[in-house]
C-alpha positions in Angstrom: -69.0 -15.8 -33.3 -67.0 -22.2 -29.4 -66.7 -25.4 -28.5 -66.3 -25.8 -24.7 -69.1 -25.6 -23.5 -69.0 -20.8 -27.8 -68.9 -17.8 -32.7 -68.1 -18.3 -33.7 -68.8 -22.5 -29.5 -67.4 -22.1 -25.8 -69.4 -22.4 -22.4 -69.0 -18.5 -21.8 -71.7 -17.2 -23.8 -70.0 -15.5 -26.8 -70.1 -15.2 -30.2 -66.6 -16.3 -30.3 -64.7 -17.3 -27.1 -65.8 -16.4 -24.1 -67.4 -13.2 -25.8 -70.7 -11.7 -24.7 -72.8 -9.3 -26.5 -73.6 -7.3 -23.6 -70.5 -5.9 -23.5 -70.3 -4.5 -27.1 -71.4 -1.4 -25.6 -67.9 -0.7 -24.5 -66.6 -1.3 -27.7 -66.7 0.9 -30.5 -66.4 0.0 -34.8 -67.7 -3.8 -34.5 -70.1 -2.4 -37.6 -66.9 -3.1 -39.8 -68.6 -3.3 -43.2 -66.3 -1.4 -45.8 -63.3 -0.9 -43.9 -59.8 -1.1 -45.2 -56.8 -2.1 -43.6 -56.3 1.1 -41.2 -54.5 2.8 -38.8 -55.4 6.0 -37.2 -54.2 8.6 -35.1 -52.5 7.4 -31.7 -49.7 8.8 -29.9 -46.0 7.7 -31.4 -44.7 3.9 -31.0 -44.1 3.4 -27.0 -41.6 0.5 -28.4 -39.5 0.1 -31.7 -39.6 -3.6 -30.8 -38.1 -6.0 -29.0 -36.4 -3.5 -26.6 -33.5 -6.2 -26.1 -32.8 -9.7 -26.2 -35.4 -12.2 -27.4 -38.7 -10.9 -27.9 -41.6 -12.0 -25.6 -44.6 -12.6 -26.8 -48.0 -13.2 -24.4 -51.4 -14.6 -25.3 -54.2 -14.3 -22.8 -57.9 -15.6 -23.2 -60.5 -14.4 -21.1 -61.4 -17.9 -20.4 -59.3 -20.7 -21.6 -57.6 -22.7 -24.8 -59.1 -25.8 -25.2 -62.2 -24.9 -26.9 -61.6 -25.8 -30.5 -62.6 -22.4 -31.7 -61.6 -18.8 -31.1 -59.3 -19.1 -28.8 -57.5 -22.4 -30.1 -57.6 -20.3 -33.7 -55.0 -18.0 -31.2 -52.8 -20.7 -29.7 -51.8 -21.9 -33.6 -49.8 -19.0 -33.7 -47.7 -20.3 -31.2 -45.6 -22.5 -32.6 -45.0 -19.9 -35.6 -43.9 -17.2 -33.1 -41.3 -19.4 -31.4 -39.9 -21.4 -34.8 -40.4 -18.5 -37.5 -40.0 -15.3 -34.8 -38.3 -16.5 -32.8 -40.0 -15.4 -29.6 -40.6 -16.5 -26.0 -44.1 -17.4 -25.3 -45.8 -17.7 -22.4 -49.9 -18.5 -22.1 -52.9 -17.0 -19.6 -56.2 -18.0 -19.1 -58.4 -15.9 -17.3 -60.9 -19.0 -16.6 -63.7 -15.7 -16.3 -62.5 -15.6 -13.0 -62.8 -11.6 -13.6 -60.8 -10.8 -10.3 -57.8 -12.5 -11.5 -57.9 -10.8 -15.0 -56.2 -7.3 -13.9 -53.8 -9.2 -11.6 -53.0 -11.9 -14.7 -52.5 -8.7 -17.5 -50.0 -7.3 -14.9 -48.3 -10.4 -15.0 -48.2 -10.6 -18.9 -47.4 -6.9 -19.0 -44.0 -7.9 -16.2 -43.0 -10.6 -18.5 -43.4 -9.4 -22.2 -43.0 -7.3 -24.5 -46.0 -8.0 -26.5 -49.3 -9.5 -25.3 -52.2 -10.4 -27.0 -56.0 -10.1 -25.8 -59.0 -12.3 -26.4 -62.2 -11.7 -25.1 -64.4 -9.0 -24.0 -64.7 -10.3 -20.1 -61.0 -8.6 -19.9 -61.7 -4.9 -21.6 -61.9 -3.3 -18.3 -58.8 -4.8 -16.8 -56.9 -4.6 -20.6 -57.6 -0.9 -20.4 -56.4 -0.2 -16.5 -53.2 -2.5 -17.1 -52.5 -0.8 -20.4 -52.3 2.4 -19.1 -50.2 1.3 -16.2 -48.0 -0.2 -18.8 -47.1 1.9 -21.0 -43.7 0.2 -22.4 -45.8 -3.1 -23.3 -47.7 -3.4 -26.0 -51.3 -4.8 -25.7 -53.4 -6.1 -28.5 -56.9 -6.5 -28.2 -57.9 -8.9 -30.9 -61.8 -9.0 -32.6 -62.8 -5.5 -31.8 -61.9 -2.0 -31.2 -61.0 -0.7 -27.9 -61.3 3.1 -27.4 -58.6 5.1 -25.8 -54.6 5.9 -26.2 -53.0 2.7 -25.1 -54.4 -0.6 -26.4 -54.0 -1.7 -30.5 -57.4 -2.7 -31.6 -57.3 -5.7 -34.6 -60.7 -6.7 -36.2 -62.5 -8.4 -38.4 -64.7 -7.4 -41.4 -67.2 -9.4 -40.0 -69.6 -8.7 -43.3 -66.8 -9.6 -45.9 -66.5 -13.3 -43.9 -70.2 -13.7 -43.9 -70.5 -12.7 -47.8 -68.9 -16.2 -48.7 -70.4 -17.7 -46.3 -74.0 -16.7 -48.2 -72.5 -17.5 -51.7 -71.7 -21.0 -50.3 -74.8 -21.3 -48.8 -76.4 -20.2 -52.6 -73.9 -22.5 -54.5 -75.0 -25.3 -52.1 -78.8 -24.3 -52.5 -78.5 -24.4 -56.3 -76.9 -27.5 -56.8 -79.4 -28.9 -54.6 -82.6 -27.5 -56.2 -83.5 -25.3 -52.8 -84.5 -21.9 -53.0 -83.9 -20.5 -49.5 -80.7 -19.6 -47.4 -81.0 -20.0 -43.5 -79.2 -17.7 -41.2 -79.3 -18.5 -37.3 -78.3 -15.3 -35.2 -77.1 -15.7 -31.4 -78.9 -12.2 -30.4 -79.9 -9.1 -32.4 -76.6 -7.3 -31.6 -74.7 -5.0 -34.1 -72.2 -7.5 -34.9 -74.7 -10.4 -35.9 -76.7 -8.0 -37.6 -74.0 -7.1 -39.7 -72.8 -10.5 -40.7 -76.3 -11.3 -41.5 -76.4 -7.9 -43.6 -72.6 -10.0 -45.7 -74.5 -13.0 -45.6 -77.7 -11.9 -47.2 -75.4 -9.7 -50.2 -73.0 -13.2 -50.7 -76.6 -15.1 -51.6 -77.8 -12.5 -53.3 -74.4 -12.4 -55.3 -75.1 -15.9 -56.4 -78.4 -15.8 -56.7 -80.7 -12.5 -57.1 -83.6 -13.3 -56.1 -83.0 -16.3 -53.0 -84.9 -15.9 -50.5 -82.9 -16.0 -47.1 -84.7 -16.8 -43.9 -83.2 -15.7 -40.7 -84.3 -16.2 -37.1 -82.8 -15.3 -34.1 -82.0 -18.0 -31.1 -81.8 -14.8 -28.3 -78.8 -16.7 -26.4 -75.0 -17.9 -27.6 -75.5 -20.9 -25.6 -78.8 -22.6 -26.0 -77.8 -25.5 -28.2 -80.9 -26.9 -27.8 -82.7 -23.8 -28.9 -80.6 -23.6 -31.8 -81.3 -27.0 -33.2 -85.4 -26.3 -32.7 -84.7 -23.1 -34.8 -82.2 -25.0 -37.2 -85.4 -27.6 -37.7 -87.9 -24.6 -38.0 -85.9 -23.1 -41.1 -86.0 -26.3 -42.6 -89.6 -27.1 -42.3 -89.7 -23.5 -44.1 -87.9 -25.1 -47.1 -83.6 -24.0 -46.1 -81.1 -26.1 -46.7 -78.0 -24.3 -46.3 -77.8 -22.7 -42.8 -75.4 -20.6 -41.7 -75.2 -20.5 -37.6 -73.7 -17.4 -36.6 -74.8 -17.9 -32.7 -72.1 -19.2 -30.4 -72.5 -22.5 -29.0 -76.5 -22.4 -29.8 -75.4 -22.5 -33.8 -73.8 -26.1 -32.6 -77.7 -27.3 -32.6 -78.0 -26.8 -36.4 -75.1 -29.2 -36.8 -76.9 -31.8 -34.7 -79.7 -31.4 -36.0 -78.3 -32.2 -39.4 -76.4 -35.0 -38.1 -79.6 -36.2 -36.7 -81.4 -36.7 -40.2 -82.4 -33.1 -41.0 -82.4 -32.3 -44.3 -79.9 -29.4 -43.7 -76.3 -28.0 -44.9 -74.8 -26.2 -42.1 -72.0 -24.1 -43.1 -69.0 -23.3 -40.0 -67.7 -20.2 -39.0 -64.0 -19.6 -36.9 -63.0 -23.0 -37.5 -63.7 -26.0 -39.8 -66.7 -27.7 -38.4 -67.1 -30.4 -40.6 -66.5 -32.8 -37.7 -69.8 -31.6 -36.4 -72.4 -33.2 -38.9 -69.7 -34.9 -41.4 -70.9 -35.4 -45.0 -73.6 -32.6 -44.4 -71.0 -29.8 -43.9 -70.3 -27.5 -47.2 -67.5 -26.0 -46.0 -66.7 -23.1 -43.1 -65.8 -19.7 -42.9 -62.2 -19.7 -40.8 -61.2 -16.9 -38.6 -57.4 -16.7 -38.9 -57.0 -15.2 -35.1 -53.1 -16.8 -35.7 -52.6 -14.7 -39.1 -53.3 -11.7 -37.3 -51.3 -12.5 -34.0 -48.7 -13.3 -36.6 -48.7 -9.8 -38.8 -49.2 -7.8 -35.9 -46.1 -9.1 -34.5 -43.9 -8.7 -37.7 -45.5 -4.7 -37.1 -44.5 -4.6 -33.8 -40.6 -6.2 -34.7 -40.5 -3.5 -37.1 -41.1 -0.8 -34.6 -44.6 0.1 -36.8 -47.2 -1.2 -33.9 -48.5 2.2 -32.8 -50.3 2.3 -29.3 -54.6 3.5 -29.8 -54.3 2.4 -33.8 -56.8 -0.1 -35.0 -56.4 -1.9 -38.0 -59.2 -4.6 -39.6 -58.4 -7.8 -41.2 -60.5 -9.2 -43.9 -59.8 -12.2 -46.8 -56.6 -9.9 -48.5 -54.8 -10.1 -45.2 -55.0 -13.3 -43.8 -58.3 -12.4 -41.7 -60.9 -14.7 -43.0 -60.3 -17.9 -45.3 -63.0 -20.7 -46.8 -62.3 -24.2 -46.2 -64.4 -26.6 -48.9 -65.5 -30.1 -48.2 -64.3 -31.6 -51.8 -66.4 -34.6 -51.6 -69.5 -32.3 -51.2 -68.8 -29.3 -53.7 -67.7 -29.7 -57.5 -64.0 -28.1 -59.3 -66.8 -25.8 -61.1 -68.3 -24.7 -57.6 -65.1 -24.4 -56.1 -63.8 -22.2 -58.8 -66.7 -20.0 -59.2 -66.5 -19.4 -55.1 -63.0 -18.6 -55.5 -63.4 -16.1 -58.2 -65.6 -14.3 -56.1 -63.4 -14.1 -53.2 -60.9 -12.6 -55.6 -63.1 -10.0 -56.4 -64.0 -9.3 -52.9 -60.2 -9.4 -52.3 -59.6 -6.9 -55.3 -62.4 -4.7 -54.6 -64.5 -5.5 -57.5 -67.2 -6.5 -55.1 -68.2 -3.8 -53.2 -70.3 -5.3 -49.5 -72.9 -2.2 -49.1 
């Protein structure tokens, strides 16, 4: 679910980028609870590769880097894919201008060999420009696109949220509170199911923790989200977990404001948000996944219509720990659950 203006907080309305819940419609298998690393079906590889020469690699965002989230999570790759891959690069942001987003693929499609896709404003064009292009690879990254031509790369969205509710329980404990909070942008499949990881991580913890949820109904009502941040705390939460979009940026104001409140991040570390009130985050490694897919693609193993999901094991979701704010003990106990999440030990219903 950015920060310019979005989930995980950017001025587009999104969960994470520019992302916006209406269009999940068009997208099918954001429910990801369970699934393994996969690939299915497709029609052979339309590239072994790089082709010839260096390889290019492009990145476009529906909207545009800067944001300190989603998108920004993509752009880290690309130092890695020049130094360590030794590819060409080149950038495109849409700016949700959505006239210039066919126009802009066609572009990336002329000029590389492998482009990457962020944001759901783009599906329609990614899909047309795809098809038109069959000798470039496109990558749709944090959901599944239907159909013969695009790679689709998500996220176990309820494995990521699981820590994030045994944090939240860790943190609750330690501070003698026996409610976790959980601040949904809208009640779409995809928040639903992180709630649904969220809710089993707590419960993981601690049995029989109550967990409060309440539900902004927009990704970028910061406002809103810190009177609903203030509402779970008046209920008796202390560790909140705001997966809404910019509107989840409210609960870190309003714990930097006073409230009695441990907001816990999502996509990127946003302990600069409310510093000293901010347990730790749940980070979505968008560059780990830009990253593997192109070591796949070098290896001629990127098969066009597959779709493969990304959790903890494979570089998709990692927990960052404020040390000053969480003991060795805590740490350690949070870690050995993530291991048996990573193992499959843990089982997320």
């Amino acid at each position: 679910m950015n920060t310019i203006g979005l989930p995980p907080f950017a001025s587009s309305g999104s969960v994470h980028g520019s992302r916006r819940p209406l269009r999940l419609a068009a997208i099918a298998g954001l429910t990801l609870i369970g699934m393994g690393l996969a690939a299915c079906g497709g029609k052979a590889p339309a590239t072994a590769g790089a082709q010839s020469g260096q390889l290019r690699v492009g990145i476009f965002v529906d909207n545009a880097f800067g944001d300190g989230d989603f998108f920004d999570q993509a752009a880290k790759a690309e130092e890695p894919l020049k130094k360590d891959k030794g590819a060409v690069v080149k950038t495109y942001e849409g700016q949700l201008q959505a006239q210039n987003f066919a126009p802009m693929l066609q572009d990336a499609a002329d000029a590389n060999d492998l482009v990457f896709v962020l944001g759901f404003e783009a599906i329609d064009a990614l899909v047309k420009v795809a098809k038109e292009n069959p000798k470039t690879t496109f990558v749709f990254i944090d959901g599944a696109v239907d159909g013969p031509d695009v790679v689709s790369a998500q996220f176990r969205t309820a494995e990521g949220c699981f820590m994030a509710g045994a944090l939240a329980a860790t943190v609750n404990t330690a501070k003698g509170k026996d409610a976790a909070g959980f601040i949904g942008g809208v009640n779409a499949p995809v928040i639903k199911n992180c709630q649904s990881g969220y809710e089993q991580g707590v419960h993981q913890v601690v049995p029989d923790m109550k967990v409060a949820a309440q539900y902004v109904g927009s990704f970028v009502d910061p406002a809103k989200g810190r009177e609903v941040a203030i509402a779970l705390a008046k209920q008796g939460t202390y560790a909140v977990f705001p997966y809404a979009g910019l509107s989840g940026a409210g609960a870190f104001d309003a714990a930097k404001s006073g409230e009695d409140l441990a907001p816990i991040g999502v996509v990127t570390d946003k302990s600069n948000l409310a510093r000293g009130k901010t347990p730790g985050s749940l980070e979505m490694g968008v560059d780990a996944v830009i990253l593997r897919s192109t070591d796949s693609f070098k290896a001629g193993e990127l098969t066009h219509g597959t779709k493969s999901s990304y959790g903890f094991a494979e570089g998709g979701w990692s927990m960052i720990y404020d040390n000053t704010l969480l003991t060795q003990e805590q740490r350690d106990s949070l870690q050995a659950i993530e291991r048996k999440l990573v193992s499959g030990e843990l089982k997320i219903a």
